[in-house]
Each structure stands twice: as C-alpha cells, then as structure tokens.
C-alpha positions in Angstrom: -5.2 85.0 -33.4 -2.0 83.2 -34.1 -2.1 79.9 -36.0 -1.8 76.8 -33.7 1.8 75.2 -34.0 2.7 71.5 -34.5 1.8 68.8 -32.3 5.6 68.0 -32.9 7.4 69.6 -30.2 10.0 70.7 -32.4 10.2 74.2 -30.6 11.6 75.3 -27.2 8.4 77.1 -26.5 6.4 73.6 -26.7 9.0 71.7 -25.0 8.8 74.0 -22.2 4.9 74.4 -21.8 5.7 70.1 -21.7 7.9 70.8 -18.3 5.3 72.2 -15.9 2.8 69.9 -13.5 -0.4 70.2 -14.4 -1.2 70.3 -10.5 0.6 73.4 -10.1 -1.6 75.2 -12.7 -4.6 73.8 -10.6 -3.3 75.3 -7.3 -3.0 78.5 -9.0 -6.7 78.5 -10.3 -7.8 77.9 -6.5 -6.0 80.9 -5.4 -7.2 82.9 -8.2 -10.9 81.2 -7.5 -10.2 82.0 -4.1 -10.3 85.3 -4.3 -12.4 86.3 -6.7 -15.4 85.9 -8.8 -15.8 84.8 -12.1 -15.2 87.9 -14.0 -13.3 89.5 -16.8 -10.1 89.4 -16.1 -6.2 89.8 -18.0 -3.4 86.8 -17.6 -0.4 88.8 -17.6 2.6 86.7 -19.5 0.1 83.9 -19.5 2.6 82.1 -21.8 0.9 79.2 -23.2 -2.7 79.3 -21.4 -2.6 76.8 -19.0 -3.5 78.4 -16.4 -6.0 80.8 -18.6 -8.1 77.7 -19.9 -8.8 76.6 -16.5 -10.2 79.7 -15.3 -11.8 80.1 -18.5 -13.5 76.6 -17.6 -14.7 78.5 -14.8 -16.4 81.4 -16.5 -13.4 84.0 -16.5 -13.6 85.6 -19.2 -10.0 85.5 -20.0 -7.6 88.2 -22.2 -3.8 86.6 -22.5 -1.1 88.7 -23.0 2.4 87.5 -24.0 5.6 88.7 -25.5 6.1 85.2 -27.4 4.5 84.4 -30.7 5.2 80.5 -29.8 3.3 80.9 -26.7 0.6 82.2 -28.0 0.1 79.6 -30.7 0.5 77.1 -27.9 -2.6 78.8 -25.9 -4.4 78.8 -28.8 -4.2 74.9 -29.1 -4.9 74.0 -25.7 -8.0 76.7 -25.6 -9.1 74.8 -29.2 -8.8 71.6 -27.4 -10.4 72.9 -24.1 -13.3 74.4 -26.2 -13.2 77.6 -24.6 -12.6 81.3 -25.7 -9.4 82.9 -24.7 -8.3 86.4 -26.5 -4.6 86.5 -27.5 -2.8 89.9 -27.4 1.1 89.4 -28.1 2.7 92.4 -26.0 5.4 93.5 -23.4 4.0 93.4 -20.1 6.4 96.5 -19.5 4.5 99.0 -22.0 1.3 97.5 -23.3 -0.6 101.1 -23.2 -1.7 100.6 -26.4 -4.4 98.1 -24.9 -7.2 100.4 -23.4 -9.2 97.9 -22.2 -9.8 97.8 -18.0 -10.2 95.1 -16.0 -11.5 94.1 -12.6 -8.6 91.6 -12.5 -5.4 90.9 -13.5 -3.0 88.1 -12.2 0.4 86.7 -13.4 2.0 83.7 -12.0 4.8 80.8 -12.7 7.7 83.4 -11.9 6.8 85.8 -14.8 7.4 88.8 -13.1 11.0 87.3 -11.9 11.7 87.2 -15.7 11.7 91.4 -15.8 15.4 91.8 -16.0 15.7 95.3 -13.3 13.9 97.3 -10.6 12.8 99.9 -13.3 11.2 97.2 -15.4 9.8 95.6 -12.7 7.9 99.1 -11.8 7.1 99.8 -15.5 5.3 96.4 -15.4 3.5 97.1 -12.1 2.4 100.3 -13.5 0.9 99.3 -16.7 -0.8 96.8 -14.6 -2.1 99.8 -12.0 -3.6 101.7 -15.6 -4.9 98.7 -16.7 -6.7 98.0 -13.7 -10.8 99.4 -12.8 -11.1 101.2 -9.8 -11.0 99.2 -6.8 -9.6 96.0 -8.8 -6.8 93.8 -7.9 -3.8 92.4 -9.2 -2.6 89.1 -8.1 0.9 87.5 -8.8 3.8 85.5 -7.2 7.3 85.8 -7.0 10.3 83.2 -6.6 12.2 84.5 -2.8 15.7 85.3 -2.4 15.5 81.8 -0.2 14.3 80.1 -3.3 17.2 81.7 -5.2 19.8 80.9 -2.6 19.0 78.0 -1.2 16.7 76.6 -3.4 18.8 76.7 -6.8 21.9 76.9 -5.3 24.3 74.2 -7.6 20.4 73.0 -9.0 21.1 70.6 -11.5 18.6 68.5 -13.4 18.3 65.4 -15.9 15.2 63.6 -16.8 16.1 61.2 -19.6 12.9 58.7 -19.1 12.9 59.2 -22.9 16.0 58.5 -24.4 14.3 60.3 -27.5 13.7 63.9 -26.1 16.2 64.3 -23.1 16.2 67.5 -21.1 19.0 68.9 -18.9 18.1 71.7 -16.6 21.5 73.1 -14.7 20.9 77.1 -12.5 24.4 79.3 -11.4 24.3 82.2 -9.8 23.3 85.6 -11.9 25.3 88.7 -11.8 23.3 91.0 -9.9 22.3 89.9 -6.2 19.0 87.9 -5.5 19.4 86.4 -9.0 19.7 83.5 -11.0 20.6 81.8 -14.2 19.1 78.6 -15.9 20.4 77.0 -18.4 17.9 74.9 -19.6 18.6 72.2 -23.3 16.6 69.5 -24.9 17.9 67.3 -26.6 15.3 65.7 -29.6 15.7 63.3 -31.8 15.2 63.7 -35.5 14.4 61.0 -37.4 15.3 62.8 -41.2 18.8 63.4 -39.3 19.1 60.3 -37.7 20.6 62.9 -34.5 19.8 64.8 -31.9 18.8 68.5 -32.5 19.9 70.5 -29.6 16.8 73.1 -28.0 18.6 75.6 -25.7 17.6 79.0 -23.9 19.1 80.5 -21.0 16.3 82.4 -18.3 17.7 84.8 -15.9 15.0 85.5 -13.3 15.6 88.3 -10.8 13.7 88.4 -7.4 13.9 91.5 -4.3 13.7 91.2 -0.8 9.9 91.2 0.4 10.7 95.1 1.6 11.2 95.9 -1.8 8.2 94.4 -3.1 6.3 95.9 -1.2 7.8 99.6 -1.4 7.7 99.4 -5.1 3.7 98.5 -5.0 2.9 101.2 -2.2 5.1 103.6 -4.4 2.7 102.5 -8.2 -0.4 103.4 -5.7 -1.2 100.0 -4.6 -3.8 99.4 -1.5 -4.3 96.4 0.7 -1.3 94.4 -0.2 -1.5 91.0 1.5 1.1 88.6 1.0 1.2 85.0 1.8 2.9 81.6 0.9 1.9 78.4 -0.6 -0.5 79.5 -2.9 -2.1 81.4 -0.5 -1.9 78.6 2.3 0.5 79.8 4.8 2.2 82.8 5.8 5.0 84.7 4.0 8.4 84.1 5.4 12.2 84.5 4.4 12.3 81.1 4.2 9.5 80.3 1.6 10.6 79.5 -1.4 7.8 82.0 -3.1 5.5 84.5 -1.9 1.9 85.3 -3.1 0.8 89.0 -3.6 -2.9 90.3 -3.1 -3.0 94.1 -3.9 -6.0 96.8 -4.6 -6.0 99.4 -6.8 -6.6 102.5 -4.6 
C-alpha cells in the first residue's frame, strides 16, 4: 500500500483526478454492472480509484493496477474515505506477468488504453490482459474514435478559471502519427509561502485505430465474442461516436 498523499493538491496527479465528473464514473459502473456480476475482478490503469470504489461499493472485489505512484496514493484516499478494500499493485499494463493472479474480469476505461503510445504496445497490453484473464472471462474497455480525435479535439481549447486561485488551461493539437492527439494540459496554483503561482504541466498523447483495427488486433490475441457499442453501452458503434465500448470473451 502506498501512503495517502495530501489533501493539498499540490501535485498534477491530484489536480487531475479533481478534472473528471463524477457522473461519468457512475455511467461506467452501470456498464460494468451491466454486464456482470459482483465478482473479483482487476481495474486496469485504474488511476486514482474512482471508478474501483464504486464497484467496490457494490461487492467487486477490486485489484487496481497502475503505473503512477501518485495515483495510487490517490486511490488509497478515496477507498479510506469510501471505507472499502481496494488492492493496489503499481505496474505497466504492457508487462505485468509478474502478477499470477486470474480473474473472471478485467475492465479499463477513461481512455487508458488510448494512452499506450503504438500498435505493438497496444497488443502487449491486450495480451497480458488475455493471460491474466480465467477461462471464459471477459475484458471490458473503451476507447476515444478517430471522430473523437478529429472532430472532436480538433483546435480543443479549454479555460476554467472559476477559481482565480487554481486555474487550469486545457489546449489539444494534432499528434504525429495518424488517429492521434496531443494535450497539453497546466494548472496554475497559488502558493501562499511564494506569494505566486506554481505552474503544474504534463503533456498526454493518446493514440486511437480505426474500429477494423480494434478489432483485428483482439481476434489476433484470441479474443471471442467481441461486441462493441457506444454510449456506455447505450447505442450502437458508429464512425461518428466519439468513443466505442468493447465487450470481449476469452476463448
């Protein structure tokens, strides 16, 4: 277990974790819930546990793997506050062999797999997820769309500065490679000590396929069953959703 940070938002990783709707992580626990029973189950770059504590609330019983130390500390605190169990493993969802334990489920939302820089680290993940699956299980996950990545962030720019004393400026261009994006995402925090604004930056690239290759590169791991959908689950799957749902069976 990693210790629980700060309630002082003084790192990226909390300021982040700050971002996201709350009613997005509830639409993914109803997919999850869904389409499966409570059961034990692996959240796969589960980053700072929102979604894990709610399904945890539910009587998952949840393993949360991440590459980020910060993260972690950050699932920690909101399982603490949630008064549920959650077990923290700090890993690479690309090679995290190590782990022998096998699950009926795994799932991983909120773009993570987008994250995966190339093709071959996009099948090394899928693959470690295929070993690290029980027979007959199912992995469940989402993906941003070339739509999304086009259209959707094409000249994105962002500015919420309700706070004039932790501003955050979100601005996307284009990525190198095709079907890909860059975000370029800063807080600005006040410090008090300083009497000036400390400056939190990271840049995410997030890479995303056509649905065709999604779907070769799952049938290719051994993959059964895929079904694909939109709106957490709600609608179909189309080129013009701005991200797709996968449902596939380890055969």
């Amino acid at each position: 277990m990693t210790e629980p940070i700060n309630d002082d938002y003084t790192t990226f990783a909390a300021q982040y974790d700050a971002l996201f709707d709350p009613e997005l992580y509830q639409d993914w626990a109803a997919y999850v819930e869904r389409l499966s029973q409570p059961s034990k189950m692996l959240d796969l770059a589960g980053g700072a546990g929102r979604l894990a504590v709610l399904l945890a609330q539910q009587g998952y019983q949840v393993d949360l793997l991440d590459l980020s130390p910060d993260m972690l500390a950050l699932a920690q605190k909101h399982a603490q506050a949630a008064d549920v169990d959650l077990r923290l493993l700090e890993g690479d969802m690309r090679d995290f062999s190590d782990w022998t334990e096998r699950y009926p489920l795994i799932v991983s939302f909120a773009d993570s797999l987008n994250y995966l820089p190339s093709k071959p680290d996009l099948m090394a993940a899928l693959e470690q997820v295929y070993e690290h699956l029980e027979e007959g299980g199912r992995f469940l996950f989402d993906v941003i769309t070339p739509y999304q990545v086009e259209v959707g962030y094409d000249n994105y720019y962002y500015n919420n500065d309700d706070d004039p004393e932790n501003i955050f400026m979100w601005t996307s261009f284009p990525g190198e490679n095709k079907n890909s994006v860059d975000h370029d995402l800063k807080f600005f925090v006040y410090d008090e000590e300083l009497d000036a604004f400390k400056l939190l930056r990271e840049v995410h690239h997030e890479q995303t396929y056509t649905l065709k290759d999604y779907l070769k590169c799952l049938k290719k791991v051994g993959f059964k069953d895929v079904k694909v959908s939109a709106d957490f689950g709600r609608a179909a799957a189309d080129d013009e959703a701005d991200r797709w749902f996968f449902e596939a069976r380890k055969g």
